[in-house]
N, C-alpha and C positions, 0 to 999 in steps of 0.2 A: 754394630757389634755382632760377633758371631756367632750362631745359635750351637755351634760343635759340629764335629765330625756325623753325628749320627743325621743329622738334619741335612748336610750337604746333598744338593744331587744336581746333576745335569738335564739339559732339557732335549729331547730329541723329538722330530717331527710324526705326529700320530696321523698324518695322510698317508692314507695308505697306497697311493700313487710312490710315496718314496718311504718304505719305513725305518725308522729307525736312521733318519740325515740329520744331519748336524750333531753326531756325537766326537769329543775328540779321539785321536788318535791314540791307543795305548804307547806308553813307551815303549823302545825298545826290547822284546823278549816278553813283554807283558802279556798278560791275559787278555782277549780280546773280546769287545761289546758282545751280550749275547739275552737273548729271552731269557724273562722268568718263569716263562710258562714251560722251561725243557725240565724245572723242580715239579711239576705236574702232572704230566703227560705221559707217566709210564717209564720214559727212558734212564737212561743210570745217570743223570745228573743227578737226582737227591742223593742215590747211593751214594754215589762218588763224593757228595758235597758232607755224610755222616761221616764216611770214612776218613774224610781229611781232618774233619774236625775229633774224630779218635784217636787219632797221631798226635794230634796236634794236643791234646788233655795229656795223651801218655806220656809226651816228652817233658812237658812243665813237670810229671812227677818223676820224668827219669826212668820210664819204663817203656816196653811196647808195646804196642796196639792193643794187645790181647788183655791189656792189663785194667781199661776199661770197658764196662758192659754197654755195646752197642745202643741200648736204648737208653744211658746216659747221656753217649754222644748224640743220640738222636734228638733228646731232648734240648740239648744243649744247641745246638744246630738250628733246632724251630725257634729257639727264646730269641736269638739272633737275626733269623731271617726277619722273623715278625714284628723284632724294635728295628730297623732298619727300615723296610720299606712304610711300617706305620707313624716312624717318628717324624719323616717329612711331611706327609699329607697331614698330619696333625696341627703342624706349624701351617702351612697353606690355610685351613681351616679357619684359624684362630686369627692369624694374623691380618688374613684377606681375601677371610670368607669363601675361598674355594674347596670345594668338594667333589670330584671327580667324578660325574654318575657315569654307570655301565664301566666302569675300569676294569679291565680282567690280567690278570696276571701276566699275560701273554705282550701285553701295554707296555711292560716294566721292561726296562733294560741292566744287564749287571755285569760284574766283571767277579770271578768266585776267586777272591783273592781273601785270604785266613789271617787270623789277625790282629782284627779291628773291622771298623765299618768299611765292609766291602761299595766299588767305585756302584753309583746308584744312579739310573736316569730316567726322568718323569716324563710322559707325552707334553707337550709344549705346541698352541695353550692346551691346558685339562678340558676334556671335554665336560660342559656342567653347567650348571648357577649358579649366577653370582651370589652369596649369602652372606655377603658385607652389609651388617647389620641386623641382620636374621636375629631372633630370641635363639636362646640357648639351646633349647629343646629344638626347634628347630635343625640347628645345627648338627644335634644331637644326633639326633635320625638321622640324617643323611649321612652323618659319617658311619653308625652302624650298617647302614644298610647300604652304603657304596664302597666300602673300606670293610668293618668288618667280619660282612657277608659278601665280600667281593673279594677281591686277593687274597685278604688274613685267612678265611674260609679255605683257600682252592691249597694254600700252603698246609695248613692243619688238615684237613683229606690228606694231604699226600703223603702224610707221616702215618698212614693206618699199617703198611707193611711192619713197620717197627715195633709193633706193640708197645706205644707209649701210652697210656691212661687218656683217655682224651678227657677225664680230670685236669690233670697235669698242662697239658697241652693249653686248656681254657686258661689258664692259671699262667700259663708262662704269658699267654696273650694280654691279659690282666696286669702280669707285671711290667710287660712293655711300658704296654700304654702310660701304666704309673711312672714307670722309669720316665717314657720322654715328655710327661707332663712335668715332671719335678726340675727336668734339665730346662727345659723353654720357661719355667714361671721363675727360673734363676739367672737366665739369660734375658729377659724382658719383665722385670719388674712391673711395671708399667701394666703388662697383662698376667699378673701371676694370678687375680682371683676371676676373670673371666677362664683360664689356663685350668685351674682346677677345680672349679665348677662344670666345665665340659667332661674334663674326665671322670669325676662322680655323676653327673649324669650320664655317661656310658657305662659306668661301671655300676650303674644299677639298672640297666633296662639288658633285654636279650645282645647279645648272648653272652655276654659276661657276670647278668646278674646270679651273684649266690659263689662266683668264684674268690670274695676278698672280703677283708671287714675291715672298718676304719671308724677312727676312735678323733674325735676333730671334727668341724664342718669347712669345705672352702670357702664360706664366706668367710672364714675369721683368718683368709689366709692361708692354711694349709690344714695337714690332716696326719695320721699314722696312719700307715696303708699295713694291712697285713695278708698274705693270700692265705686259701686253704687248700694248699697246695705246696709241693715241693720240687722247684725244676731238676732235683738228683743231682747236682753237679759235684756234692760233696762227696760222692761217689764215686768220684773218679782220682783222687788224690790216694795217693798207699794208705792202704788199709783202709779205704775209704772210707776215711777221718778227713776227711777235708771239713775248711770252714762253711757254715753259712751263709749264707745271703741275710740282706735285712729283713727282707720281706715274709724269710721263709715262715710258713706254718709250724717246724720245726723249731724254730727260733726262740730263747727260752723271753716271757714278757718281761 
């Protein structure tokens, strides 16, 4: 069965004798394999990647660019990157116990196409431990601490130009997570309460504790996630009356 679009990725070779071999060929006129470490590193791909995602708000309402505030889209842009590249290593995780130690952004492979889940490629193997069978907590830690003090980290730094809340920001990473635990314990029955026990146990230890509150436990199954926080995206709709999200803190109980 298919875990969805956001879980897809490709696998390209982390020897650094050849990096980045075995990814396919974009199609024709496509976007070409590229680091995720160029959204890091100073240069104008983050810019470049707010901006597109500004256009890209203003035309769903019919307007231009100017018509959303920059740190909408910027916000809008981090909630993205971070359910993206966190919702495959989540599934890896869960499903067979890999956890990628030392991953650094610069690992990742992407293609900046707007949209939907942008083309996505993992080192292949992950470099790590096996933690097939590992306790939960176990688990637990190593994905905070190689996932999201490792990449999730080096993306959320890089949004500091924007003046987005690094509230907000904690809060968007929060809602990932929740997002691609909700989609993988729907997609795999089977592991929905080990699926949402891992992500309440991240979502109560550093660095996400105190950005969500939840009304439910995952042992009984599931939970009501709510953040405290607001990714702004309603903001970006005329008269920035756009809807909520479900998760928002805004969001009436």
């Amino acid at each position: 069965m298919s875990l969805g679009p956001f879980f897809a990725a490709e696998g390209h070779s982390a020897s650094p004798l050849a990096p980045g071999a075995g990814l396919p060929d974009p199609a024709p006129g496509g976007e070409a394999w590229r680091s995720m470490g160029e959204l890091a590193d100073g240069g104008p791909a983050l810019a470049e990647r707010v901006a597109g995602v500004r256009r890209y708000l203003a035309a769903m309402g019919g307007g231009p660019p100017e018509t959303v505030e920059t740190r909408v889209a910027a916000s809008v842009a981090h909630l993205g990157l971070v359910a993206r590249v966190l919702s495959p290593m989540l599934a890896l995780a869960v499903l067979r116990g890999e956890v990628a130690s030392g991953l650094r952004l610069a690992d990742l492979r992407w293609r900046p196409v707007l949209g939907g889940p942008f083309p996505l490629s993992l080192p292949d193997p992950p470099p790590g431990d096996d933690l097939s069978g590992a306790p939960l907590e176990a688990l637990a830690a190593a994905l905070a601490r190689d996932l999201l003090d490792g990449p999730v980290r080096e993306l959320t730094d890089a949004f500091a130009p924007f003046r987005v809340s690094p509230h907000i920001l904690r809060g968007n990473t929060a809602s990932a997570l929740n997002g691609a635990a909700g989609m993988l314990a729907a997609a795999r029955p089977a592991d929905a309460g080990r699926v949402r026990s891992l992500a309440a146990a991240l979502l109560d230890r550093p660095p996400l504790r105190g950005t969500s509150t939840r009304e439910g436990t995952a042992e009984a199954g599931a939970y009501r996630f709510r953040r405290r926080s607001c990714c702004l995206i309603y903001r970006a709709a005329p008269g920035r009356a756009g809807a909520l999200c479900g998760d928002c803190a805004l969001a009436s109980v």
